[in-house]
N, C-alpha and C positions, 0 to 999 in steps of 0.2 A: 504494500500500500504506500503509495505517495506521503511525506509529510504531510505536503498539502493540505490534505485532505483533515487531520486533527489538527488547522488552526483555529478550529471553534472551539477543542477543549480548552479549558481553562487548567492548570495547575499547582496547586501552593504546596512549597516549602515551608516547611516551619524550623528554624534553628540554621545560624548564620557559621557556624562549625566546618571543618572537611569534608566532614559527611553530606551536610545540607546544602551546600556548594557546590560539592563534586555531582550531587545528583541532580541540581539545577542545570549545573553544565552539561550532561548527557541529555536531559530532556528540552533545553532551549537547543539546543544543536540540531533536534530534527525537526527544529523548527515550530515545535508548541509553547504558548505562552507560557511566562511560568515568574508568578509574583512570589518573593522571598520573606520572608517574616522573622524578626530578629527583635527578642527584649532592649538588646544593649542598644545603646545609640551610635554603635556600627557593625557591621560582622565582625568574625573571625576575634574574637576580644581574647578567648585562651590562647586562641593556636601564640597569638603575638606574645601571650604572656608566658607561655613554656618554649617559645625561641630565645627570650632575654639575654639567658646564658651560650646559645650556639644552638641554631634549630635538626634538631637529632631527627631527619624527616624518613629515616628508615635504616637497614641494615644489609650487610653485602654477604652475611653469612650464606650457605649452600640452602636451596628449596628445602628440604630434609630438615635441617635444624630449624630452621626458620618457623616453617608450622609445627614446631615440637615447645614454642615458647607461648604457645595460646592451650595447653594442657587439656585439660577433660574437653575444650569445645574446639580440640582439632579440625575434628570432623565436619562440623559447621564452616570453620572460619576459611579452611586451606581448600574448598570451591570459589569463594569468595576473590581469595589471593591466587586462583585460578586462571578468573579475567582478567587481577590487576593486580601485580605482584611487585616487589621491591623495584624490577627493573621497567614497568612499567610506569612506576611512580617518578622515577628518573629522566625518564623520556617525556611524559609530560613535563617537569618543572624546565626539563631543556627547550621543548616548547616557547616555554614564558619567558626565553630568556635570562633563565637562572642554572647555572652551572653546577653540577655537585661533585664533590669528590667523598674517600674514603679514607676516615682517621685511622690513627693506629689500630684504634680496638673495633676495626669494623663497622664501625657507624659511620652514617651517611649524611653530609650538612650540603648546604648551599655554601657555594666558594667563599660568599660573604658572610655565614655565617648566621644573618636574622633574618628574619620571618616574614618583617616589613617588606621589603624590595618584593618579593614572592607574592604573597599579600596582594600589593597592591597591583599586582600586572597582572592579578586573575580576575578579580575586583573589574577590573577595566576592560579585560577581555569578557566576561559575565554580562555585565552592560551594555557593551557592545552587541550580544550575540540577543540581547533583547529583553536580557532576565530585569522585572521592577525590583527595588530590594526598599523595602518598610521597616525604616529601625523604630525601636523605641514602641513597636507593635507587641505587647505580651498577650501573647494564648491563653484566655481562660477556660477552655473545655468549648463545648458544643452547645446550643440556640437550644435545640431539642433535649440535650443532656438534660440542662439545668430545665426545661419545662414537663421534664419527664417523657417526650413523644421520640418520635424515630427521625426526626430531622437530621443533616448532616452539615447543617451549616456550622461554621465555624464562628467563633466570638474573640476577640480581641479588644485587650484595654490599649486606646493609643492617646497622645495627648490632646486630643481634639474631643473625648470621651469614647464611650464603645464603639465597634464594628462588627456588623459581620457580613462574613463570606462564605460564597458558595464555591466549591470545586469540583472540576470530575475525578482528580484524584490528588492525593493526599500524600506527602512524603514526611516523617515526621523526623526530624533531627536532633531531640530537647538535649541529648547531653544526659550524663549519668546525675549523681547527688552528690558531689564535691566540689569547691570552688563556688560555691551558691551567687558571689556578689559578681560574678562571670555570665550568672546566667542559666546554669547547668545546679536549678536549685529542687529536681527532681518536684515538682507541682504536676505533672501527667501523671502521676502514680496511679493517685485514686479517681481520677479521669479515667484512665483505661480500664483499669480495674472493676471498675463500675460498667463499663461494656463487654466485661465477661474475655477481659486479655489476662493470661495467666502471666503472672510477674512475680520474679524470684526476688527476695529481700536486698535490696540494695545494703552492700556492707562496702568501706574502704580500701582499696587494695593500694598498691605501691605505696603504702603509709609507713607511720612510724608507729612505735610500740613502747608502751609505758614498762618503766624498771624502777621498783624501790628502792632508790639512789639514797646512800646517807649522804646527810647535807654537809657531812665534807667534801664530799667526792660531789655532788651539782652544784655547790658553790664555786669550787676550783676547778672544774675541769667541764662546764658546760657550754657546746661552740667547739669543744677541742674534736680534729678529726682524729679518728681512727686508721690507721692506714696499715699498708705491709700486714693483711689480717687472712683468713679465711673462717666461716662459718656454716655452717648449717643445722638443721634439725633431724631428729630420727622420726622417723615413719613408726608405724602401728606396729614392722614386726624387729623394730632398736637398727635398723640399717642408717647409717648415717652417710652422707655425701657430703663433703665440705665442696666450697665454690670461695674463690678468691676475692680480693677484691677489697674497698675500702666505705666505712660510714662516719656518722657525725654523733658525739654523745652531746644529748640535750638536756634543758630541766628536768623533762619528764619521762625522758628513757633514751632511746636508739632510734636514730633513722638512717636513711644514706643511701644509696645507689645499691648495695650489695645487699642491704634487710629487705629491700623492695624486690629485689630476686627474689627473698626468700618468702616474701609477706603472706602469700596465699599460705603455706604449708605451716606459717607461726599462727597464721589468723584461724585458722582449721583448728589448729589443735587447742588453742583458747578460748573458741567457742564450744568444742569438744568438753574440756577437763577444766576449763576456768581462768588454767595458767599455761604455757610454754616453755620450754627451757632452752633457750641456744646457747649452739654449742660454737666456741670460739675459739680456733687454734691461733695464739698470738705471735707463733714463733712455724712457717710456714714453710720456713727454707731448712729445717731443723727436724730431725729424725727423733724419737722422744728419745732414744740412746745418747746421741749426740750434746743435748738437753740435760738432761741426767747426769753424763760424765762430767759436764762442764762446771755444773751448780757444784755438783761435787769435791771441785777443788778445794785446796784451803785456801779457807777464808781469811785467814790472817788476823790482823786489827779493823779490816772493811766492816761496815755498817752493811746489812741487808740489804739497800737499795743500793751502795756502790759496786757490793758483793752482780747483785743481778745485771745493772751496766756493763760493767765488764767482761763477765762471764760471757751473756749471751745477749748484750745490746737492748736487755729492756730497763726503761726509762719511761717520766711524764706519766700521760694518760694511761698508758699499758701497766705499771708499776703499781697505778694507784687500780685499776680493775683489777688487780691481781689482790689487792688488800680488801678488794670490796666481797670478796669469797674466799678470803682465810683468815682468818687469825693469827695471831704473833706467833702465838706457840706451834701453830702449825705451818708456818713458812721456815722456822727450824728445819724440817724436812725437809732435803735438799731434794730428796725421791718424788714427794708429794705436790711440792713448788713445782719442779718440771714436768709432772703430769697434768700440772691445772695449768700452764702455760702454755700447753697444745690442746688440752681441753677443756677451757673455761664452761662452768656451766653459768646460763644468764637468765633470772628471771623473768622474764616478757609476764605481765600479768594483764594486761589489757591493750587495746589499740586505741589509738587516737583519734578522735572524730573523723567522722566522715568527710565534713568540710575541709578537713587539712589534710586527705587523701589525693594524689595526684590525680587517680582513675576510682571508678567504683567498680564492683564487681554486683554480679546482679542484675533485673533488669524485665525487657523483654525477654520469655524462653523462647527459644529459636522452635520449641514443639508447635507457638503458639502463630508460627509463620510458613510460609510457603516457600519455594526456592527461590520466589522473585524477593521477598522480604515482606510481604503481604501479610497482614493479620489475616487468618482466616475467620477471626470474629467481625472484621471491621474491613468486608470488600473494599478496595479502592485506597486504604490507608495503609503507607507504605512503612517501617523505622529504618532506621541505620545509626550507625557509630556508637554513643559508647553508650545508649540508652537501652541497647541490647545485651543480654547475658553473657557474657565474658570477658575476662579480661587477658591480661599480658605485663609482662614487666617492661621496664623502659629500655630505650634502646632502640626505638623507631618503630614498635612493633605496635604498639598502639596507636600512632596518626597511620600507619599501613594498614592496618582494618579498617582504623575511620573510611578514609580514602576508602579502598575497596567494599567495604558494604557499602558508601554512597552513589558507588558507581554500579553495585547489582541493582539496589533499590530504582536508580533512576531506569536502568535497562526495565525492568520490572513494570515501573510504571508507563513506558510506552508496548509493553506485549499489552499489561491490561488496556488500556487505549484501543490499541488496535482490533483487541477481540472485542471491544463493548462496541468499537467503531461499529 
């Protein structure tokens, strides 16, 4: 069928994200109108704000590993990255004009590094290509919802007072439950919920995690990085995996690039038993023999803490988590010291809110969707990105699903198009 012919559909995006974006741009491309809807008072407000540092816009790791970083929702997500995969996301930002390379550790940025430049060349390319974009438009659910009938119009608060709109179909982008003043403040929940969408508890993920830190130890050493570390947790049957890597100790416990690898498998197991224990080898280049023989020396006139410097190079922040799980009398052990120095145990007792979660985990269930991303409770209404059930740790692998579910969603919504055509 001709574009053509769907210029009478009407389209709306909701949610100004990669996700809502990206599926704007496949459904204005074949030429159907397609009006954008955005709370904040312009798109894209996170993506800009998790470029700040160096926008992490994917990974160059093998196909294979790659879908092995989205865990139990493999299977969903690696159809997905099917049509538009790492190297797909690539070629589009080269498109726009934006160059990427690859750092040392396999991540994947724009040659300049932010978010802005990218931003704003799709932005312009978007407009161009015919999409309206309505900021400062917040989604209140549905005409019919709130009147109790079957309408499908849509409502919105804008600065003028309410609106509403009608669509032929519906792309929904709102973003998970974190980061709320972004916009991504989870308000569809009990919207959908109420039209019989099954949705799995939005919980935190890529977060940090609370540790009852004596206030010696988070007065002096909170802000201090942790570095040269490895960690991880044991599974249900005690098998442990350490993973490399560095984090940040803070007032309230642990966070950092390398907890947020582990966050699903700490957040599990403290919703599980109440508590967590991670496990932290502080000495990672270090065999516990090696460890063991070293402490062993004589200690001469040395103090404990010059005694360990020397020995085996721990100092600062590691010195002092080493006193936050022993005791005087038991760091006498030179046996005992070098076995908690490769295997620190760490109380994790609870997570940190939601709001100060990078991603959530959670969401739409993908049961409750079709391949195109279609509710099957709610023909014609499409989701993508992270409002959908699962997640991923950082490292590009979260804006690479966005991206990619916004780009099935929009495919999605011109098959339905063309069959209602």
């Amino acid at each position: 069928m001709h574009p053509s012919s769907l210029e009478n559909k009407s389209v709306v995006v909701i949610g100004g994200g990669p996700a809502g974006l990206m599926a704007a741009e496949v459904i204005s491309a074949a030429g159907i109108p397609v009006d954008l809807y955005d709370a904040m008072p312009s798109p894209g407000r996170k993506f800009l704000l998790a470029g700040i540092g160096g926008l992490n816009l994917t990974h160059s790791e093998t196909a294979d590993h790659f879908v092995a970083r989205y865990g139990a929702r493999r299977s969903v997500i690696e159809p997905l990255l099917a049509d538009f995969d790492a190297e797909a996301l690539r070629r589009w930002a080269g498109e726009l004009g934006i160059d990427t390379f690859v750092g040392s550790s396999g991540r994947v940025f724009p040659t300049g590094m932010k978010a802005a430049p990218l931003l704003r060349s799709w932005l312009h390319r978007l407009r161009d290509a015919g999409v309206r974009m309505h900021v400062r438009h917040r989604w209140l659910g549905w005409l019919g919802w709130r009147d109790g009938d079957a309408s499908a119009d849509l409502v919105f608060q804008t600065p003028a007072g309410e609106k509403n709109v009608h669509a032929h179909a519906v792309v929904l982008a709102l973003g998970g439950g974190s980061w709320a003043r972004l916009g991504s403040d989870a308000a569809w929940v009990p919207w959908l919920a109420a039209r019989g969408v099954e949705i799995a508890p939005l919980l935190p993920a890529n977060c940090g995690f609370e540790v009852p830190w004596t206030h010696f130890f988070r007065e002096r050493f909170a802000g201090q990085p942790l570095k040269s570390i490895a960690a991880g947790i044991a599974d249900d049957s005690g098998k442990l995996e350490l993973r490399r890597g560095e984090c940040v100790i803070t007032a309230a416990g642990i966070e950092g690039s390398l907890i947020y690898a582990l966050s699903s498998a700490i957040r599990e197991r403290i919703l599980k038993n109440g508590e967590a224990t991670l496990v932290i080898d502080l000495l990672p280049d270090h065999s516990l023999e090696r460890a063991t023989s070293a402490l062993q020396q004589p200690r001469g006139a040395h103090s404990f803490a010059k005694h360990l410097q020397q020995r085996v190079g721990i100092h600062g922040v590691k010195a002092a988590l080493l006193r936050e799980v022993l005791s005087a009398e038991q760091c006498r052990d030179d046996a005992r010291v070098a076995r908690t120095l490769k295997a620190l145990p760490l109380r994790c007792t609870g997570m940190r809110p939601l709001d100060e979660a990078i991603s959530t985990a959670g969401g739409v269930r993908f049961e409750a969707l079709d391949t195109d991303l279609m509710l099957t409770a709610l023909p014609g209404f499409f989701c993508a990105g992270e409002m959908l059930d699962w997640e991923a740790p950082t490292g590009g692998y979260l804006l690479t699903a966005c991206f990619a579910s916004g780009h099935r969603a929009g495919h999605g919504v011109l098959r339905w198009l063309r069959t209602r055509n």
